[in-house]
C-alpha positions as CSV (number, residue, x, y, z in Angstrom):
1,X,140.5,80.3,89.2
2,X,139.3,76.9,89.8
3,X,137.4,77.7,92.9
4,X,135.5,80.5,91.4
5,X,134.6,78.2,88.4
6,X,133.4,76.0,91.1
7,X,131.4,78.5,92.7
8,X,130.1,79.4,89.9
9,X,128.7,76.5,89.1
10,X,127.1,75.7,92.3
11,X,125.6,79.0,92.3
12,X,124.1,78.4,88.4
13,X,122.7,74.8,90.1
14,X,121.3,76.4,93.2
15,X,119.2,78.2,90.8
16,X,117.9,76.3,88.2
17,X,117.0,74.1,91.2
18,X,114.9,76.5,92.3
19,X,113.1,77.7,89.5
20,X,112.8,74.2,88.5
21,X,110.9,73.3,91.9
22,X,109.1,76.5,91.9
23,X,107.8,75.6,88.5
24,X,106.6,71.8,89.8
25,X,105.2,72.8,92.6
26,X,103.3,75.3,91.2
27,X,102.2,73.1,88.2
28,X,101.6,70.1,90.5
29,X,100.6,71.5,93.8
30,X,98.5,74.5,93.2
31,X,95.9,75.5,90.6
32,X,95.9,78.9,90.8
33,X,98.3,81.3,89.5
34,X,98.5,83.5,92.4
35,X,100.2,81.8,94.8
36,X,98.3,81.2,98.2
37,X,98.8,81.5,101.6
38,X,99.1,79.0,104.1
39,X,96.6,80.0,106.9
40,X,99.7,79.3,109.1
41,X,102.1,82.0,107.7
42,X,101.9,84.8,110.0
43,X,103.2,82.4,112.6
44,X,106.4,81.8,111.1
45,X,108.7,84.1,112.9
46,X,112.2,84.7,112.0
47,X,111.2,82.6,109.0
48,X,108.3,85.0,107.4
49,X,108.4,87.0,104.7
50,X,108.5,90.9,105.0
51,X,104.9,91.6,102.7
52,X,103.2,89.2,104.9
53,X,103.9,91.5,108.1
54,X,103.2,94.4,105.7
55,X,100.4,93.4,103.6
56,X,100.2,96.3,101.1
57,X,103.2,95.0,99.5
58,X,101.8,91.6,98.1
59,X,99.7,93.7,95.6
60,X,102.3,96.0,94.5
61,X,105.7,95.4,96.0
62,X,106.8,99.2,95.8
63,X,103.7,100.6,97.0
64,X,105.0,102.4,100.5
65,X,101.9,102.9,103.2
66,X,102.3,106.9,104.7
67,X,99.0,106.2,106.7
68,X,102.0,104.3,109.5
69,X,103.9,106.9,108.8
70,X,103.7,110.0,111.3
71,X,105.7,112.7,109.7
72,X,106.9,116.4,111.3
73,X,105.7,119.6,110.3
74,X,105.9,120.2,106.7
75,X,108.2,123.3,107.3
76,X,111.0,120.5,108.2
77,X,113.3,119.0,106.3
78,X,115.1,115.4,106.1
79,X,118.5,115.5,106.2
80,X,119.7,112.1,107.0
81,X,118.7,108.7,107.2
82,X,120.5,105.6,108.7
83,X,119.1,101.9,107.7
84,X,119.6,99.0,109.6
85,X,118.4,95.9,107.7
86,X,118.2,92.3,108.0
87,X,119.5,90.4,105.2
88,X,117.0,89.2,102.4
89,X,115.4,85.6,102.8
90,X,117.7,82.9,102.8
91,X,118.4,79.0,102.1
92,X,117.6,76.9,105.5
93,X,121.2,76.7,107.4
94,X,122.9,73.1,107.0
95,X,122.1,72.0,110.7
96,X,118.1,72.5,109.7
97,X,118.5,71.1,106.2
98,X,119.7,67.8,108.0
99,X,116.8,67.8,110.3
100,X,114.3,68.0,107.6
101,X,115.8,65.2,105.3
102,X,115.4,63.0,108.2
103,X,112.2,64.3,109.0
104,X,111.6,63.8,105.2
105,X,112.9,60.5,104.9
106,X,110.5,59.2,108.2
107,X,107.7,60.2,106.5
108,X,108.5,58.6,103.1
109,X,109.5,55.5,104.7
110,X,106.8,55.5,107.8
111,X,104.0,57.2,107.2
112,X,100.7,55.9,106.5
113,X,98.2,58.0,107.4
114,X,95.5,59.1,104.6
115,X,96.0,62.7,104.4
116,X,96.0,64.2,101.0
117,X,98.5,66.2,101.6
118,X,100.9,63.3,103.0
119,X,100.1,61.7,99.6
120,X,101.0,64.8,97.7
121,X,104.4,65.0,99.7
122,X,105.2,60.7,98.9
123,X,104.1,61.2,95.3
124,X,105.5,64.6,94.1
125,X,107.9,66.1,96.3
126,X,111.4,65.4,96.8
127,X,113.7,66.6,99.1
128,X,115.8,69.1,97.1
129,X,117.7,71.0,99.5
130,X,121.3,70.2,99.8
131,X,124.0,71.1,102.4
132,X,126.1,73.0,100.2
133,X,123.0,75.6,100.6
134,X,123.7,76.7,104.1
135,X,121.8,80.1,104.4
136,X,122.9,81.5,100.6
137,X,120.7,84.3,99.8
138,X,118.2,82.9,97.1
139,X,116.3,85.1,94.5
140,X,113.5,86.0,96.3
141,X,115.9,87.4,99.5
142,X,117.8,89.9,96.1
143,X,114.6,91.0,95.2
144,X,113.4,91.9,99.1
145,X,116.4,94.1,99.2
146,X,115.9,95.6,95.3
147,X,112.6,96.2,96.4
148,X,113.5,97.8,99.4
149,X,115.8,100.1,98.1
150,X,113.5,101.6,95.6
151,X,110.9,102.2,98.3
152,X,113.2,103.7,100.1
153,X,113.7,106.6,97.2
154,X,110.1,106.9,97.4
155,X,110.2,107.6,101.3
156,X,113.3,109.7,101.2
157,X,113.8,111.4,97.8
158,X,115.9,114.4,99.1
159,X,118.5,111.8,100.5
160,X,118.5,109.0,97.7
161,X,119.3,110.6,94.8
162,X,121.8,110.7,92.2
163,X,123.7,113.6,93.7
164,X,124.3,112.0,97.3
165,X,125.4,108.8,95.3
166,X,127.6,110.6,92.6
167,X,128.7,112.5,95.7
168,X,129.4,109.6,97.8
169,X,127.2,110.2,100.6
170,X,125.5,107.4,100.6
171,X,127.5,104.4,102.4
172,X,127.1,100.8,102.6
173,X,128.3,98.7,105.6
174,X,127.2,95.1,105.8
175,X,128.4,91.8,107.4
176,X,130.8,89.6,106.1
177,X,128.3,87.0,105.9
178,X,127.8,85.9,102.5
179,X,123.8,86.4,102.7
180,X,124.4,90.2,103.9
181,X,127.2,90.8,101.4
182,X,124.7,90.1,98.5
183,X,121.9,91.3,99.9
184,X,124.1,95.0,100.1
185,X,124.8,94.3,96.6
186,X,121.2,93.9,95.7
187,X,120.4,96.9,97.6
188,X,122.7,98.9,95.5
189,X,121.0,97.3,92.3
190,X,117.9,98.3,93.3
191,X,119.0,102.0,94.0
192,X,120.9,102.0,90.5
193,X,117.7,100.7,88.9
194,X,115.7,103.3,90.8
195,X,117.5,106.2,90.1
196,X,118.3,105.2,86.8
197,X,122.3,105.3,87.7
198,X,124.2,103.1,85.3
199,X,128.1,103.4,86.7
200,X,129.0,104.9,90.4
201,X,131.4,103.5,92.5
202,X,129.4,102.4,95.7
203,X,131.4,99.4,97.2
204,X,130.3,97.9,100.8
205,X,132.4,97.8,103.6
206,X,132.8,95.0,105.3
207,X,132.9,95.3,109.4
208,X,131.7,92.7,111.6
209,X,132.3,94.3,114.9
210,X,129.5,96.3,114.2
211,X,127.0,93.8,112.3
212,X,128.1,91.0,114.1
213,X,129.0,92.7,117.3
214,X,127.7,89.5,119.2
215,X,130.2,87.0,117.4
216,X,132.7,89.5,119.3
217,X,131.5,90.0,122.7
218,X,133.2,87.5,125.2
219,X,130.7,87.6,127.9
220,X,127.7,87.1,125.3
221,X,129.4,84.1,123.8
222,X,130.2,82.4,127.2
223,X,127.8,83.3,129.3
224,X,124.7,83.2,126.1
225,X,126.0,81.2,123.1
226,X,127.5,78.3,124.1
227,X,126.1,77.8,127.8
228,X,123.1,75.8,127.1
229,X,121.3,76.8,130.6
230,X,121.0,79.9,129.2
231,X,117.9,78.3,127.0
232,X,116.7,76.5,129.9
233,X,113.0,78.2,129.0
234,X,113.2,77.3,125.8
235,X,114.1,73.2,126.7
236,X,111.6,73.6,129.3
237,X,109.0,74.3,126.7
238,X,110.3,72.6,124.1
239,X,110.0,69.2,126.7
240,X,106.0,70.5,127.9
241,X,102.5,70.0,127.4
242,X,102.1,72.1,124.4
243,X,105.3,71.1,122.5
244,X,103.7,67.2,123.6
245,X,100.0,68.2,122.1
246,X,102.0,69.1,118.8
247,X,104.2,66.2,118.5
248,X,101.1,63.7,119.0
249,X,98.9,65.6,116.8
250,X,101.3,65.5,114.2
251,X,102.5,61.5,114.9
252,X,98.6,61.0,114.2
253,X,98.0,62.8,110.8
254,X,101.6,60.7,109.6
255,X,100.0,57.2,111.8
256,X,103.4,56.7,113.5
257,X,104.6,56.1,116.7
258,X,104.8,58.5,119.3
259,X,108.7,57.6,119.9
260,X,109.7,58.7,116.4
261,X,108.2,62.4,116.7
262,X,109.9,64.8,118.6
263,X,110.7,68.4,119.3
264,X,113.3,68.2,115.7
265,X,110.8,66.3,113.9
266,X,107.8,69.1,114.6
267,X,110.2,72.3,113.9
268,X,111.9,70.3,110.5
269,X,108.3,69.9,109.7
270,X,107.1,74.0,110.2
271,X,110.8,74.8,108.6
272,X,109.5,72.8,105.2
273,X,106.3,74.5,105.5
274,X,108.0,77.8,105.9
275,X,110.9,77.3,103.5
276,X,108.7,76.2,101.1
277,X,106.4,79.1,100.9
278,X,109.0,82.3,101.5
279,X,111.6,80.9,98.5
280,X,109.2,80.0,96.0
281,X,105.8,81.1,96.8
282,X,104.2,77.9,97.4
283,X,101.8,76.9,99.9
284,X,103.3,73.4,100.4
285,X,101.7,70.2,101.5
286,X,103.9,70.2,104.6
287,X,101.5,73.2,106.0
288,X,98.7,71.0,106.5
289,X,100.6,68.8,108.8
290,X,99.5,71.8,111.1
291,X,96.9,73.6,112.4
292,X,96.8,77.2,113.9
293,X,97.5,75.6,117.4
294,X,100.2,73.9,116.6
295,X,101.6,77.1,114.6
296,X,100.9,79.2,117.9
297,X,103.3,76.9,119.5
298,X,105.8,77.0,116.9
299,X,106.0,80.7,116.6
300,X,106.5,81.1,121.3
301,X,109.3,78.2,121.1
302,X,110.9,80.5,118.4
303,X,110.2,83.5,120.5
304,X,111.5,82.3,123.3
305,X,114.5,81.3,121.9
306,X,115.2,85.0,120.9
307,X,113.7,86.2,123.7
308,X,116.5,84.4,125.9
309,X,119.2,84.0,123.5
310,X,118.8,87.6,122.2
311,X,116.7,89.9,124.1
312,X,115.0,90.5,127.6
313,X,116.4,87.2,129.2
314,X,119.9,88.2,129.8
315,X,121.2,92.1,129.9
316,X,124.5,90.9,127.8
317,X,122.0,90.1,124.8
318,X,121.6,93.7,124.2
319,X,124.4,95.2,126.1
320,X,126.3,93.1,123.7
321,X,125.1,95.4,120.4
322,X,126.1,99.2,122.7
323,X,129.2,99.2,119.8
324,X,126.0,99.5,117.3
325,X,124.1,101.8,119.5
326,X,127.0,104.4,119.7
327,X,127.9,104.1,116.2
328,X,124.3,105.2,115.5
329,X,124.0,108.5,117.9
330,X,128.2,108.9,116.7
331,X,127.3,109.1,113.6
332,X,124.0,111.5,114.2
333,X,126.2,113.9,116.9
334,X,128.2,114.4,113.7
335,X,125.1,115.1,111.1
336,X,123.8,117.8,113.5
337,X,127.4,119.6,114.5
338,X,127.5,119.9,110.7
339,X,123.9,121.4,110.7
340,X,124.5,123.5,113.3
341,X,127.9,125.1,111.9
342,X,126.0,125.1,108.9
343,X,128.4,123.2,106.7
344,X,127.4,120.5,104.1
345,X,126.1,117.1,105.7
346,X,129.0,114.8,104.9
347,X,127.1,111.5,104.6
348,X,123.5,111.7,104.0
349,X,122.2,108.2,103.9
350,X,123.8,105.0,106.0
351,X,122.8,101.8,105.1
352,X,124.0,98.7,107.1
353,X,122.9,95.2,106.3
354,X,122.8,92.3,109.1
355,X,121.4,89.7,110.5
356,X,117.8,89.3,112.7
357,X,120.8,89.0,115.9
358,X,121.5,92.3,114.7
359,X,118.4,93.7,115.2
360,X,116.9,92.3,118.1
361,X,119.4,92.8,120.8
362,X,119.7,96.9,119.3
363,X,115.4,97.1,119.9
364,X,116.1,95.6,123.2
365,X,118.8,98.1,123.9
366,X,116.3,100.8,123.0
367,X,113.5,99.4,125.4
368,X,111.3,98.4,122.5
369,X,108.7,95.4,122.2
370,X,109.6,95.1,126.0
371,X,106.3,92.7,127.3
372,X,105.6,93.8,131.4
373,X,105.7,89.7,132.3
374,X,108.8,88.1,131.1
375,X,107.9,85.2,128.8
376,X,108.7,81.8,130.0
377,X,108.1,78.2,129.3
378,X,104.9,78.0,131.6
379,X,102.6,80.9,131.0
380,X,102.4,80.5,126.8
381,X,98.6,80.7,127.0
382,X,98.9,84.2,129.0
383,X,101.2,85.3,126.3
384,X,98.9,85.6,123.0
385,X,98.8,89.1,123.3
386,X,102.5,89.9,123.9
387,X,104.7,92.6,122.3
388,X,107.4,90.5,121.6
389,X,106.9,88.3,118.1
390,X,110.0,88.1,116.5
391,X,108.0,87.4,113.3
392,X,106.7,90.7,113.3
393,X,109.5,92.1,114.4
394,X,112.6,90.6,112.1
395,X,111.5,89.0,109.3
396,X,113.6,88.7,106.2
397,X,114.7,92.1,105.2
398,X,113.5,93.8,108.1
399,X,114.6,97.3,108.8
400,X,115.2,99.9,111.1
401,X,115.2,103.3,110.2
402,X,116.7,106.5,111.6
403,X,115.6,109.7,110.2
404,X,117.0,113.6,111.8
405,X,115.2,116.5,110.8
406,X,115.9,119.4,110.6
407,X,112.7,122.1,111.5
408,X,112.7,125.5,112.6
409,X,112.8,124.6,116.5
410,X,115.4,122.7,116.2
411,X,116.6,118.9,115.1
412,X,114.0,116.2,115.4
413,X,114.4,112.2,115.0
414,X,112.1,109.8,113.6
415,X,112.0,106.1,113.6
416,X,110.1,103.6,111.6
417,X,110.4,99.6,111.9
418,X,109.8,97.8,109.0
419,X,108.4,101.3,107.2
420,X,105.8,101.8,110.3
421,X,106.8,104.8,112.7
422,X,107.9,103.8,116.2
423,X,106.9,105.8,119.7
424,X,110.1,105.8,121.1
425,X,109.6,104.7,125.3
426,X,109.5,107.3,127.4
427,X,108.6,109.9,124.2
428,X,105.2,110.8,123.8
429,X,105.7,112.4,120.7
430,X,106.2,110.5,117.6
431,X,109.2,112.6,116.1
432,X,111.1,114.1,119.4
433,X,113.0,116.8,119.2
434,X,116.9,115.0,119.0
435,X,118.3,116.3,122.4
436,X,115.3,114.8,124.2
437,X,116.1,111.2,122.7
438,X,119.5,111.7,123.6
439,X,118.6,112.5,127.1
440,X,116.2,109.4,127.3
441,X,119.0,107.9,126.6
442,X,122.1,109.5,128.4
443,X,122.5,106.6,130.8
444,X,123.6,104.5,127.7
445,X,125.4,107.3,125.9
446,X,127.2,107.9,129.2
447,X,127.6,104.0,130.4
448,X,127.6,101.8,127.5
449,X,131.6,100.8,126.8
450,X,131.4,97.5,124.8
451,X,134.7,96.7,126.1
452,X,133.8,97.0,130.0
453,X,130.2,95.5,128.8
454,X,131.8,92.5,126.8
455,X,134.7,91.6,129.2
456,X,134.8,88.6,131.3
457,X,135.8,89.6,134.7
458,X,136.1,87.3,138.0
459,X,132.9,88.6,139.5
């Protein structure tokens, strides 16, 4: 009892925090109402928010776009939908929260340099995250999923509705993570709110082998996780000419010495900038400590750190998530034997919240986003036109979506990233017919054990 008082508490603290920071910095900081943007934002990666990669949604949040959407004939019918979605936006983690209070507290004691923003930052803002935060879900990352889950009744009405949920075919699977947990629990709210549903029983399961499948794979955590060559592109980059340009720049606009800025120092900085503006709206006074150079070097050190820690650089990245992949066509063979035999579909929507590393090895898996020249720490400037931005790709909330069909030639299979329809490689139709995917495919379905793939062996 005294622990959940506790928690309680903290949780009540975290909040009016918030909201009493949100209220400052929009009083103190910022003029306008509507918050703005920093011209840096599309840069921030993992760290974005999920309107600013789909723009529609910062004028009306439920607003869904069907102009990305490429749809089958209108003589077929939807007949099941899986999600898989990234957990709302988040707290910063206790290991980045350290690095930006001392990032904070060299510029409060150090700096001198006469930017107005550097003034704003010694003058009104104080450095209000605590460790106790370590990646909670905040308000903004409930609402992301709230939101989401009344979209999705406008994208999928025939399969989010009050008779699948009164009828239980509507399942929830998330990680055990708190941040996933809650943002399942939001997702519920917002389809309870959406389809006016005051009391169902719709509880989430918990299973980490499939949501954190990569916390479970022995190969992926020895050979990946905690072997540090495995980043050696990253460090390599991280210790170049670009990262250098950013980490002078930035020792200038503070008038420090070169010593005291360095590769934690730049990314603290970007993380208070980024923080900042996806919790509370706020285009913070730490974004002008960068310009769009330096934010294009940001945004390839962070997408090279998920290129190598969780996609193209090493085959165990994705091989590591083929527990998630067969789960998914599992769980589709099933939909269209039922179809087929022409006996009710047992569960019509699967929703199943994660993490970014949930996502991004299972696109890899599927060939997706795959650039033809591998990026590395040398050819950054040859790389502004690549495939693979993580930003784009997973930020908070983002989601991949499985759609079958059923139409009178047959089952077909859609999927949409982020509520944008995918080409799936290989395909060159938009919504293939099912067997064809599955044939695209077949050396995975076929090849794909997760306990061969994730066993450590003396080759």
């Amino acid at each position: 009892m005294v622990k959940q008082v506790v928690t309680t508490v903290c949780f009540v603290l975290f909040h009016l925090v918030i909201s009493y920071w949100a209220f400052m910095s929009s009083c103190s900081l910022h003029s306008s109402t509507k918050p703005s943007i920093p011209t840096i934002a599309r840069y921030f990666g993992t760290k974005g928010r999920y309107e600013d990669v789909n723009s529609w949604l910062i004028n009306d949040i439920l607003a869904i776009n069907k102009s990305l959407v490429t749809l089958p004939s209108s003589k077929c019918s939807e007949i099941h939908l899986t999600a898989i979605i990234r957990h709302g936006t988040r707290f910063p983690t206790t290991k980045n929260i350290q690095k930006m209070r001392e990032f904070y507290d060299l510029v409060k004691l150090n700096a001198t340099g006469d930017l107005t923003s550097l003034s704003e930052i010694k003058s009104q803002w104080k450095m209000w995250y605590s460790d106790e935060m370590d990646g909670r879900l905040v308000e903004k990352g409930r609402e992301d999923h709230k939101h989401l889950a009344q979209r999705l009744i406008k994208w999928f009405p025939s399969l989010l509705n009050g008779e699948n949920v009164h009828g239980k075919r509507v399942k929830l699977i998330t990680s055990s993570k708190h941040r996933c947990v809650n943002s399942t629990i939001a997702f519920r709210e917002g389809l309870m709110t959406g389809l006016k549903i005051t009391a169902v029983e719709l509880e989430p399961e918990l299973n980490d082998a499939l949501m954190r499948y990569f916390d479970q794979c022995e190969r992926f955590v020895k050979e990946v996780e905690n072997n540090k060559s495995a980043l050696e592109e990253v460090k390599l980059f991280n210790e170049g000419p670009e990262m250098k340009r950013v980490m002078e720049k930035m020792a200038d606009r503070l008038d420090v010495p070169y010593s005291s800025i360095n590769d934690d120092s730049v990314e603290a900085a970007f993380y208070l900038c980024a923080y900042e503006f996806a919790i509370l709206s706020v285009n913070s006074p730490w974004c002008q400590l960068f310009d769009e150079v330096d934010a294009q070097v940001m945004e390839y050190s962070n997408d090279l750190k998920q290129y190598w820690k969780r996609s193209y650089g090493h085959v165990i990245n994705s091989k590591s998530s083929c527990i998630l992949f067969h789960d998914l066509f599992h769980r589709l063979d099933q939909i269209v034997d039922q179809i087929n035999s022409d006996v009710p579909v047992t569960e019509a929507v699967t929703v199943q919240v994660g993490h970014a590393e949930t996502l991004i090895p299972l696109l890899t898996l599927l060939d997706l986003f795959k650039d033809d020249v591998p990026l590395n720490s040398t050819n950054f400037n040859t790389q502004q036109n690549r495939v693979f931005r993580s930003g784009r790709i997973t930020p908070y909330a983002a989601n991949l979506l499985v759609v079958l069909y059923r139409c009178p030639e047959g089952i077909r299979i859609g999927v949409r990233l982020n509520e944008k329809s995918l080409t799936l490689p290989g395909l060159s139709e938009p919504v293939p017919m099912y067997e064809d995917v599955k044939e695209r495919y077949s050396s995975l379905l076929g090849g794909c054990d997760q306990e061969t793939v994730c066993k450590m062996n003396s080759s």
